[in-house]
TILUMPA-263108 format. One record per residue (C-alpha): residue in one letter; x, y, z. Coordinates in steps of 0.02 Angstrom, whole numbers, plus 50000, padded with zeros to 5 digits. Example, Ala and Ser with C-alpha at 12.3 -4.5 7.8 and 13.67 -1.06 7.14 Angstrom:
# residues 2
A506154977550390 S506844994750357 
***
This chain:
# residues 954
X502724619850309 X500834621550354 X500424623850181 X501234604550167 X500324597350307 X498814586150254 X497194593250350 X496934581250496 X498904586950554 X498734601050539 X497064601950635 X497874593750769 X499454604450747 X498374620450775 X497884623050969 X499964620850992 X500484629050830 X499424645550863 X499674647851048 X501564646051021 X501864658650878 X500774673350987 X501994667851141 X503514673051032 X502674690251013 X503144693251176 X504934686151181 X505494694151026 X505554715350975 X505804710850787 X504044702250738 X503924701950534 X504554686150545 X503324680550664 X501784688550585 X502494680150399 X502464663450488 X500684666350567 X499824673650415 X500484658550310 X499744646250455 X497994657050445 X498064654350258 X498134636050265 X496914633550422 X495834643450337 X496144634150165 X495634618150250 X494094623350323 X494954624150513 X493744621950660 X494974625750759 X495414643950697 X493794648950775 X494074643750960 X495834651050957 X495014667450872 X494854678351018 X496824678051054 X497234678650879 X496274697450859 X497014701951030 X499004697750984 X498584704450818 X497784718450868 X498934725950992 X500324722450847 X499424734450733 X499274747750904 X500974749150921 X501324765450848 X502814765050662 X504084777250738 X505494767650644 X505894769950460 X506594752050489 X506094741950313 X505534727150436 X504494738550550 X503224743350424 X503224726450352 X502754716350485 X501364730150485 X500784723650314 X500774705750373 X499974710850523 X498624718150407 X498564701650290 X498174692150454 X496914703150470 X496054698950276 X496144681250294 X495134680950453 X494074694150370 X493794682350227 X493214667050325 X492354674950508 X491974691750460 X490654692650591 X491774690350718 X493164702150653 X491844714950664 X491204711950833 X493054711150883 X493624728150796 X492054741350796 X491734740450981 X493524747851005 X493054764650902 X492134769651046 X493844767851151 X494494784351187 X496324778351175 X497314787951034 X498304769351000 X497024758851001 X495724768850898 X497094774550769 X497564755550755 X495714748050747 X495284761250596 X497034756250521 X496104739750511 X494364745250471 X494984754550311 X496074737550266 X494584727750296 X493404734850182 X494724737050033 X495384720850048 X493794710250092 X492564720550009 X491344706049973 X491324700150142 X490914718950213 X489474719250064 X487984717450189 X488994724650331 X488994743150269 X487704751550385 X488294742950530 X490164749350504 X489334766950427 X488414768350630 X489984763450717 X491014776750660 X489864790850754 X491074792550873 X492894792450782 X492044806450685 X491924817850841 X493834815650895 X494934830750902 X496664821750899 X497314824050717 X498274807350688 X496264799150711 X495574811750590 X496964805450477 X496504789450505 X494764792350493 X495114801150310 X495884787650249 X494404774950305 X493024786850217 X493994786350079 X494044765850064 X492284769150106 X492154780749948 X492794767249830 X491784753049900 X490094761649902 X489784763750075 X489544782950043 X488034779049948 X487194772250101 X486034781050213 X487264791250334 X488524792750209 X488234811050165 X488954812750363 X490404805050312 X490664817150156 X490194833150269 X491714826350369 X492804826250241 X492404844850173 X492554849850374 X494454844550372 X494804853150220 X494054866950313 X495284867950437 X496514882550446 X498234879750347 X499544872450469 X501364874050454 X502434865050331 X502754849250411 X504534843650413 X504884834350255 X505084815450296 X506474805250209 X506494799650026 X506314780150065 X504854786450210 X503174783350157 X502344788950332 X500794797550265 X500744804350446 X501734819850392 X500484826750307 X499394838150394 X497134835650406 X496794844650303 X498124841450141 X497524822950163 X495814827450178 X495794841050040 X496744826149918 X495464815049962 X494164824249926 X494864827349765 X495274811249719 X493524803449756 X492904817549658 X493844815149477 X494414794849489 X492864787649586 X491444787349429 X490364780649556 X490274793449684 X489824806949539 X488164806649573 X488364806749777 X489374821749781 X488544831849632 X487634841749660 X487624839449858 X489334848849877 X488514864149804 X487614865049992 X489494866550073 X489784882049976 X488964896350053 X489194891850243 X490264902350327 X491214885550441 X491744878850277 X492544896950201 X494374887450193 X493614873350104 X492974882949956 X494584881749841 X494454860349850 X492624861549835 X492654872349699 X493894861949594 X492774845749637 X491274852949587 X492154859549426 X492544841749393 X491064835049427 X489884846449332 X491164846249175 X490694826549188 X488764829549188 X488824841949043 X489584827948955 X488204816549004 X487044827548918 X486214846448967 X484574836749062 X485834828949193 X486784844149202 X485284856549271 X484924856549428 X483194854449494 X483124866249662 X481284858349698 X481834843749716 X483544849149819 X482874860549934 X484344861950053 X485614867949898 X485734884449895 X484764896749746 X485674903149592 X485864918749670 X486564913049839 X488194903249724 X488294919349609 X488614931849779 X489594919249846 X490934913449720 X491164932849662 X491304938749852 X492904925149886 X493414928449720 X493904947149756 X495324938849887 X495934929549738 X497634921249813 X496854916950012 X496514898550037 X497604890949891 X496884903949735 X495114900649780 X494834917049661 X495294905149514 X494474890049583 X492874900949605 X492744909749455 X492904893249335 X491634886949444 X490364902049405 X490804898049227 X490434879449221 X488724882649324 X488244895649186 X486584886149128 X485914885549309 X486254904749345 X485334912549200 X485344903149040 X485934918648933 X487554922249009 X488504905448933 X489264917648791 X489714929948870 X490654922049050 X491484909948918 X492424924248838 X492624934949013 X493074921749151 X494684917549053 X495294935249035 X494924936749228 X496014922349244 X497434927849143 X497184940549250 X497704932949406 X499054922349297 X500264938349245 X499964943549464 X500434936449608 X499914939949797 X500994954249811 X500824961649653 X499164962349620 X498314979949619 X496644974649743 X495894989849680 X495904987249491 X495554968849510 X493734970449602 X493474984649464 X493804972649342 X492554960649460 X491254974949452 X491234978449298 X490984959249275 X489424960749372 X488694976449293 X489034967749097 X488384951149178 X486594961049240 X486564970049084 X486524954248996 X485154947149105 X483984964149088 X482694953749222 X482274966649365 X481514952249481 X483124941549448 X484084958349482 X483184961449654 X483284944849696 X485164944349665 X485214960549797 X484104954349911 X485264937549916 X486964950449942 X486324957850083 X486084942050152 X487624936950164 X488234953450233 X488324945850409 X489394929450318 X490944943050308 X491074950950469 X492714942650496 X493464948550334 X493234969050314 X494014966250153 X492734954550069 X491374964150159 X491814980250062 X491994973249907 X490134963449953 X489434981549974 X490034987749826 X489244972849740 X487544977249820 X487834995949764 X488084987849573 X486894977549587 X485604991449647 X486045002349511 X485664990849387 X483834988249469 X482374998849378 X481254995149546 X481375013049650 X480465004249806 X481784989949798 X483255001249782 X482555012049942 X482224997050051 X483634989750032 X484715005850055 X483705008550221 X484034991350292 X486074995550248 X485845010950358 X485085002250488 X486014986050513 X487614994050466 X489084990750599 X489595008550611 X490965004150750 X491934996350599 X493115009550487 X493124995550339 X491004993550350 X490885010550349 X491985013050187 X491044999350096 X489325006750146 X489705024750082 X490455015349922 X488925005549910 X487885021749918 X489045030649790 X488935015149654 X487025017249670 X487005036649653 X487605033849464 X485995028449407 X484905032849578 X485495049549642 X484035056049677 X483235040149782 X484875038549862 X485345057549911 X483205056249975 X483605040250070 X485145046950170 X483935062050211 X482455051050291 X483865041450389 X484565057450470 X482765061050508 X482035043850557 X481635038650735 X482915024250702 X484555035550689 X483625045450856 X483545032550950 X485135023550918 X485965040150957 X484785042451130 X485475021651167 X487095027851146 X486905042651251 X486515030751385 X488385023451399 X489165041851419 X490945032851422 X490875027451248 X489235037851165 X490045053851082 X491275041150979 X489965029250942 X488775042950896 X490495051450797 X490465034750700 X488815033350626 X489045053250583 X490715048950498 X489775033350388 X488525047550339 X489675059250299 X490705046650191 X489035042150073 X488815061050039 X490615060549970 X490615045049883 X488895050249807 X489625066249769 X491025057749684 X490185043249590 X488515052649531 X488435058649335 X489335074649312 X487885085749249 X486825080149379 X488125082349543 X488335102749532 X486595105349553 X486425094449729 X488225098749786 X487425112549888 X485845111949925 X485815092349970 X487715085650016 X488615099550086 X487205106350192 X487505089150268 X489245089650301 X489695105850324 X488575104950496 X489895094450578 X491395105150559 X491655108750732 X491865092550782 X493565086250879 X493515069250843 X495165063650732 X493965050150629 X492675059250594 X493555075150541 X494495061950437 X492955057250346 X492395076750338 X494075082550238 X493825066150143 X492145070350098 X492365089050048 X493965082949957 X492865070249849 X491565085049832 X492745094349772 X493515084049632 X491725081749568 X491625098949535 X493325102049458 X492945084649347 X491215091849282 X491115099349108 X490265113849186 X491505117549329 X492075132949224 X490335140949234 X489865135149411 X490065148249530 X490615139849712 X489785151449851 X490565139049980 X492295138749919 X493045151250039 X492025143550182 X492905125950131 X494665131950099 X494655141950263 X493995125250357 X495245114950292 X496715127050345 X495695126850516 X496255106550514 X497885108450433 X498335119750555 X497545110150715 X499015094150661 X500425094150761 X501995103050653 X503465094150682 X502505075150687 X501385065750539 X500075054650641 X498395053650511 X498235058150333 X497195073550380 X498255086450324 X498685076850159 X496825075150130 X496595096250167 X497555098750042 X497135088149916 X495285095149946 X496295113249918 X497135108349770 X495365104549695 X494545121349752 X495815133149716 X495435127349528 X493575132249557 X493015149049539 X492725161349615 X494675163349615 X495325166449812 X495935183249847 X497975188249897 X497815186150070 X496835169150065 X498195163649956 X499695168450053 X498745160750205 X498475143350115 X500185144050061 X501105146750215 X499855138150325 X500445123050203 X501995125850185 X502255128050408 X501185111250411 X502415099650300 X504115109050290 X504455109150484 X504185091750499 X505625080050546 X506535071950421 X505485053750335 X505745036650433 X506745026050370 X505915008050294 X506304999350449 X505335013050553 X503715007750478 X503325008750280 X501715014550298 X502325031750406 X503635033950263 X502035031550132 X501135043450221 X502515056350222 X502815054950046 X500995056750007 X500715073050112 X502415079750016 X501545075249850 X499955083649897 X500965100149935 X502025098149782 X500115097449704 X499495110849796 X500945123549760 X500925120449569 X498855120049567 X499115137749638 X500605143449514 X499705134749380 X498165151349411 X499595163449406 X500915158549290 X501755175549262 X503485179649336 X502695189049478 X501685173349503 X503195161949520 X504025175449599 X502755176949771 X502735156449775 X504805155849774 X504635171749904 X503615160850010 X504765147049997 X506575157250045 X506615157650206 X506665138950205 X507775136350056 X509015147250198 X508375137450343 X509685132150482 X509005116550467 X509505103650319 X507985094450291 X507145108250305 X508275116350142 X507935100450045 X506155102250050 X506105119049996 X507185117549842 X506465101649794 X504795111249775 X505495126449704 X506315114149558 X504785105949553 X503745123849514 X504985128349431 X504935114449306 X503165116549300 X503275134349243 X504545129449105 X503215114749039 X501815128149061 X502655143348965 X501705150348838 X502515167148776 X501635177748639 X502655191148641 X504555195248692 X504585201848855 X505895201449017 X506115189449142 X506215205649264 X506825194649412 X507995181249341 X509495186949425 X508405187449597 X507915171049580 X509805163649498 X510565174549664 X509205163949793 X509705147549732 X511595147849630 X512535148249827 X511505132049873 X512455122749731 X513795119049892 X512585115950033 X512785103150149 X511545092150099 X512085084049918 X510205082449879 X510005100649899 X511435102849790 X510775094149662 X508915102449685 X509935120149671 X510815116049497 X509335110849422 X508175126049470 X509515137049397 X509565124549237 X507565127549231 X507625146749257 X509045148249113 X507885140949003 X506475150649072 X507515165549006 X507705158248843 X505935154248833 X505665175448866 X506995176448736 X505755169448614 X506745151648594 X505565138148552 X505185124348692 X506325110248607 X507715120848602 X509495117348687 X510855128648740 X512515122048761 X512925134048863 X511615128449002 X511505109248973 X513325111149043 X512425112449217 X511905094149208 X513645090949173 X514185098749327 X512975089149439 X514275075749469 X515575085849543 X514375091649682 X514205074949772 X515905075849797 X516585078549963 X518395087349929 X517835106549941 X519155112049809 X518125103649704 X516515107449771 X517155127349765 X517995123749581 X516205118349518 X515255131249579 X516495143649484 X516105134449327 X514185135649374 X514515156349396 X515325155349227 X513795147949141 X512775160549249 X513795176049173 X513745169649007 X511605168549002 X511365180949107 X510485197249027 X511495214349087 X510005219649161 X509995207849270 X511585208649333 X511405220849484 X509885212349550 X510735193649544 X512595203149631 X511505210849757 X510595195649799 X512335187049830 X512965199249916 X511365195750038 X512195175350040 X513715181150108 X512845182750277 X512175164650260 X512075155150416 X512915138250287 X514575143050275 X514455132750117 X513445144250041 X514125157650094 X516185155750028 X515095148049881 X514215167149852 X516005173549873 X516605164449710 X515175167149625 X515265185149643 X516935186949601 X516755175849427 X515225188049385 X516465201349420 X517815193549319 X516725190349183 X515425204549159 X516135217949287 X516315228949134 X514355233749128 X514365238549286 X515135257149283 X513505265549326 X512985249649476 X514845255049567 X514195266049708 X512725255049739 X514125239149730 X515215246549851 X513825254649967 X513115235449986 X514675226149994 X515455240050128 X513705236550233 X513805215550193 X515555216650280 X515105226150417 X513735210450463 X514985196650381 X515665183250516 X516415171650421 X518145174950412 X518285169350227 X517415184850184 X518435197650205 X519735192350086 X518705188449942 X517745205349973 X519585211949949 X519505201349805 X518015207949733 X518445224549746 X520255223749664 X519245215149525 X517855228749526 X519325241249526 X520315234949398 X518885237249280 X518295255749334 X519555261149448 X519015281449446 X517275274049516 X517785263549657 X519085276649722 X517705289049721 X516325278849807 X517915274449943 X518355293249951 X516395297349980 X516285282750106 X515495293050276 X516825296550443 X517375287350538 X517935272650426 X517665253550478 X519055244850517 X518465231750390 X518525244950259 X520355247150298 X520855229050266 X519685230750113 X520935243350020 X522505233150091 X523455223349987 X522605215949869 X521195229949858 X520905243549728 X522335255149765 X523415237049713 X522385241449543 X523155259849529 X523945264849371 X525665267549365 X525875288049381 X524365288149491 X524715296849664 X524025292549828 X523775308149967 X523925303750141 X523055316950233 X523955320350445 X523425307850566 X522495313550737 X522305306850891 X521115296250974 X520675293651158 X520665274351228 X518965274151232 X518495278251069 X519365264051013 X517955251251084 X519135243351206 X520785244151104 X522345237751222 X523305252351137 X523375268651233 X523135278451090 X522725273850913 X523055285650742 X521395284250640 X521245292450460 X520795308150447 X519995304250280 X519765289750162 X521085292350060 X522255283650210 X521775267450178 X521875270649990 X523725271050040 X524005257250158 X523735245549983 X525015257949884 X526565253450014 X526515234449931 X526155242549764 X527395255349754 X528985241749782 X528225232849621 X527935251149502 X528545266749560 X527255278549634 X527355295849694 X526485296549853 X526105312449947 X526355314050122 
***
């Protein structure tokens, strides 16, 4: 209706019309309707040329004001449209009394009142979109009067304040004096450390206040970046300055893609807008400073939203300002760094191949460059910014590995020794991760400076600078011998890494005279970190010389001295525990110099190997994942280092006595009570044993002398209790069948289908049911009897006769059938073995407990009987006086005289007397014992006379 009035009514109409409508405000909670009406009113007053408008002005802003305070909590459609006519109020005033607005609105930034500064920038930012011609000539004065919003801490004003800059952004205000503030602003809140997912807001909800700071503020910054063409040359190349400050670290991945943008735009434009001119931007930082930067960040590739991709496309684009000949090369290098990253994701990606593939980036990149003052000035920039990563030990080693490449690289000696002084000095030695990027830092520069380097670590150890920071610490005697241990360890750890990293024909000649003298010296230490760093040192040392083409002419005088120090350590760890890598490191740095000559002697070698062995094999059984992964990694390291210990040693002695001593070492915990304990041991004899088999070289035919030794050790663990140690046992007797062959003259490639039958049988030995657990291990005897050479016959029975006294019942009933299928199967070679068969078995069964063997002893000898009867009678008959009472049941039924032939007679010689106590205790008062052995010979003919007539003899 207002729009119908003619101008003099509604004039009049005004002073009641206005005052009425902002009295509703009060009366009513649903207000669109109201603030439709009044907006169309403003429009026509203000369409007219009112007079009026301007006296009722101050209660207009005030009602309309407090309307735009009152915080949207509703989704209601009518809610957040009366805010938009609220708003249009707003304009139209804006468009005719923009002076006043202003005076109204800016005052009330200063307010400290979350509502009411929220509400007035809500208005601020409408203002200056939607009356942008009015605000023309108002820009400083609304740039000045947001000093104080900008220093609020309450995140739904930095939202609003966002928003505002960002109006700002597309209106030109930005271009003003003061409006680089307003841009430093912006990159602060992308800054800002992620927050949590918020909760996602409904689909018809456009409240942008569930997005966090810094989301809004990072797509601002984007957006005023790529869709603003005006604000191209404000932010570029200004945002270059935000780069290298540490405070802005979790803005770099925004920045980055803006700047990308941005300079993309200027090459465009033409190469002379492109190029930056530093003299006339003195507060960017140099070439060098971005270079060090965006490949430091970039070695964390996925923190902060993938900065490493955002950084490295940036170090592409700014090419022509780093060095103008490196365009070619980055352009075909960046992207395969980024496909890189592509085919990886956070938890995939191997750190340590990636910043190789970053290092080697570096070293082609100063290649390329071949400028020895724009090399040193590149170092002298990364140790800079040393003190920039303090907070992140990972991007701090990966910095001083930079400065060691970068060093290298340097032809300037005096450069390369200053700068590898100040590392020593300012080093923070308290930190483990500083100290392992300084010694890598040292060893990256030893590839091309070994000499400076090796002569710079000697003038620290001597310099009044490592003196007196070891007589400061000495002051503090709480905390000085660990301090003092730390700064010893970082020393320690550059002789290895130098050791490690130097040129092979150049290392053997300073290993020592100039980096073990150094380390050796602190052996006697008993600090757990630095005798850490000492075994890792020696252990580097050591795999320098075994790596050298001249290790096989280089005679180590200290290899003894090294091997007996790291036993000293191995042996210092607790046995039954795994706390620190030490002992995996020892013998790692043993499996290195056992390769090196001179070759140890016996004893040394026993002692390594059951020094070793004690260490690992008695410790308790691996954690479980949910016990900590990284005690279960450890664990399965140190295994793997003895596994590479053990075949490193075999490897110097691979003869049959040499695998012989290392599974004699091994037995007595392949029969240990304990199960873990078992599984250990016959994992690493399959694993030696497999070796051996890949290893065997035979030029002439000659015998396995002690196959059946080593079949008899392992055949009765085929039914232990642990199915893993099953499984282990099959498969060293698999590997020493083959061995056999291999003596036998068969080529490598060749299969028996006699033996691959073993894998066959692997299956039924997980199962539980112990007829057929028993049932397989005949079949395994079977395979054994039919490979097995007659020679070694008597050694493998006589070994299993040694199982029957096994503390594993398992093992032991599985010996039983064993030696009974031998018996079965090759008894008949044994005619000559009979005396020593019975001798053993007669003194087995006299130390036997289990009552299962006594009854397949019986067993063994009917079968041994039925195959040279004349024998076994006579080694019975010879048997010594008195006879064991086991004996006795041993020719019962069942026994050899069950084996007589028919016609055969049996003497039974008179029967004395024997007192009570002779009987050890025997309830009987007096007990008839056998004269001679031929009694019990009888005792088995009573069952077998009432089958076949016998004449027997009383």
């Amino acid at each position: 209706m207002s729009h119908l009035l003619p101008s003099e009514s509604l004039e009049e109409q005004l002073p009641k019309l206005l005052p009425g409508i902002l009295a509703l405000y009060k009366k009513h909670s649903e207000t669109f309707y109201l603030s439709k009406s009044l907006g169309q009113i403003l429009e026509a007053a203000v369409s007219v040329g009112s007079r009026t408008l301007e006296t009722q002005l101050d209660a207009l802003l005030a009602a309309l004001h407090s309307q735009i305070c009152v915080p949207v909590e509703s989704s209601s459609p009518l809610v957040m449209s009366n805010q938009k006519e609220v708003l249009r109020c707003f304009t139209v005033l804006a468009s005719s009394l923009p002076d006043r607005l202003l005076a109204f609105l800016l005052p009330r930034l200063d307010t400290s009142n979350e509502r009411t500064r929220v509400g007035t920038l809500q208005v601020v930012r409408h203002v200056i979109n939607s009356a942008a011609a009015q605000m023309e000539d108002k820009k400083p004065f609304i740039l000045s009067s947001m000093r104080l919003p900008l220093l609020d801490t309450n995140s739904k004003v930095k939202r609003a304040v966002v928003q505002v800059i960002s109006a700002m952004a597309h209106h030109g205000y930005l271009e003003q004096p003061g409006g680089e503030v307003m841009i430093e602003y912006i990159v602060q809140q992308c800054a800002l450390p992620p927050e949590q997912e918020p909760e996602k807001p409904g689909p018809s909800s456009k409240d942008p206040k569930a997005d966090s700071v810094r989301a809004v503020s990072v797509r601002t910054l984007y957006l005023v970046s790529t869709t603003v063409d005006r604000m191209s040359h404000v932010l570029w190349p200004y945002l270059l300055q935000f780069l290298t400050p540490v405070r802005f670290t979790g803005a770099l991945t925004p920045l980055c893609r803006s700047l990308v943008h941005l300079a993309q735009k200027r090459q465009e434009a033409g190469a002379d807008t492109f190029l930056i001119q530093y003299d006339t931007h003195a507060s960017l930082p140099s070439p060098y400073a971005v270079t060090a930067r965006l490949l430091v960040v970039s070695s964390s590739p996925y923190l902060g939203d993938g900065r490493g991709v955002a950084a490295l496309r940036l170090l592409s684009v700014l090419h022509p300002n780093i060095h103008p000949l490196l365009g070619q090369h980055w352009e075909t290098t960046v992207p395969l760094l980024l496909g890189y990253l592509d085919e990886h994701t956070e938890e995939t990606l191997p750190q340590e191949e990636w910043e190789e593939k970053l290092l080697m980036f570096l070293r082609d990149t100063l290649a390329i460059v071949s400028d020895n003052a724009w090399i040193c000035q590149l170092s002298l920039e990364l140790c800079r910014q040393l003190p920039c990563y303090d907070e992140t030990p990972q991007e701090k080693n990966f910095l001083y590995k930079c400065i060691g490449t970068t060093l290298g690289a340097a032809s300037s000696k005096e450069v390369v020794r200053k700068h590898l002084q100040e590392l020593l000095e300012t080093a923070r030695y308290q930190e483990e991760a500083e100290r392992e990027g300084l010694a890598c830092c040292f060893g990256i520069c030893a590839i091309s400076h070994l000499e400076d380097t090796l002569a710079q670590l000697e003038d620290f150890v001597r310099s009044e600078v490592f003196r007196k920071s070891i007589g400061i610490l000495n002051i503090f005697k709480d905390r000085s011998e660990n301090e003092v241990e730390k700064v010893k360890s970082a020393l320690i750890l550059c002789y290895g890494h130098v050791a490690a990293r130097a040129p092979q024909e150049l290392v053997l000649a300073k290993v020592e005279s100039d980096i073990l003298r150094n380390i050796c010296q602190h052996f006697n230490t008993k600090d757990p970190a630095l005798k850490l760093c000492l075994v890792q040192s020696v252990c580097m040392v050591s795999r320098a010389i075994c790596s050298s083409t001249q290790a096989g002419s280089f005679h180590f005088t200290r290899k003894a001295e090294l091997v007996a120090q790291m036993m000293e350590f191995i042996r210092a760890e607790p046995p039954d525990s795994l706390r620190t890598p030490i002992r995996k490191k020892a013998m790692l740095t043993c499996t290195y110099l056992v390769s090196v000559e001179p070759a140890l002697d016996e004893q040394a070698r026993a002692d390594v190997i059951r020094g070793c062995l004690h260490s690992v094999m008695a410790l308790l059984p691996e954690p479980e994942e949910e016990d900590g992964g990284c005690q279960k990694s450890l664990y399965l390291e140190t295994l793997h280092a003895l596994e590479g210990l053990l075949t490193s040693l075999l490897q110097r002695n691979m003869t049959p006595q040499g695998l012989q001593i290392m599974i004699e070492h091994l037995s007595p915990w392949i029969k240990s009570p304990r199960g873990h304990e078992r599984a250990r041991a016959l994992g690493l004899s399959a694993l030696l044993l497999r070796h051996f088999l890949e290893q065997l070289r035979v030029s002439a035919l000659v015998p396995f002398h002690n196959l059946g030794l080593l079949v008899g050790l392992f055949s009765p663990r085929c039914a232990d209790l642990w199915p893993a140690t099953r499984q282990e046992a099959v498969d060293c007797v698999y590997s020493l069948l083959y061995l056999q062959l291999g003596y036998e003259g068969f080529s490598r490639d060749y299969r028996d289908d006699v033996a691959e039958r073993l894998l066959s049988l692997k299956d039924g030995l997980v199962h539980p049911d112990p007829t057929i657990l028993f049932h397989t291990c005949h079949s395994i005897g079977q395979i054994i009897a039919k490979r097995l050479p007659p020679d070694q016959l008597i050694s493998l029975l006589l070994t299993m006769f040694e199982a029957l006294g096994d503390p594993e019942k398992n093992c032991s009933r599985a010996a039983t059938v064993m030696i009974n299928c031998l018996l079965q199967e090759r008894g008949g070679v044994l005619q000559e073995k009979v005396p020593e068969i019975v001798s053993v078995l007669r003194s087995k069964l006299q130390e036997a407990q289990g009552e299962h063997v006594l009854p397949a002893a019986q067993h063994s000898m009917y079968l041994l009987a039925t195959q040279h009867c004349a024998a076994v009678v006579s080694s019975l008959l010879g048997s010594p006086l008195p006879l064991d009472r086991r004996l006795g049941i041993l020719t019962g039924p069942g026994g050899p005289c069950t084996a007589l032939p028919q016609g055969s007679r049996c003497f039974r010689p008179p029967l004395r007397p024997r007192a009570p106590a002779d009987t050890g205790g025997c309830p009987s008062p007096c007990v008839l014992v056998p004269a001679a052995p031929s009694l019990v010979l009888c005792r088995a003919s009573t069952t077998a006379c009432e089958q076949t007539p016998r004449k027997c003899l009383i």
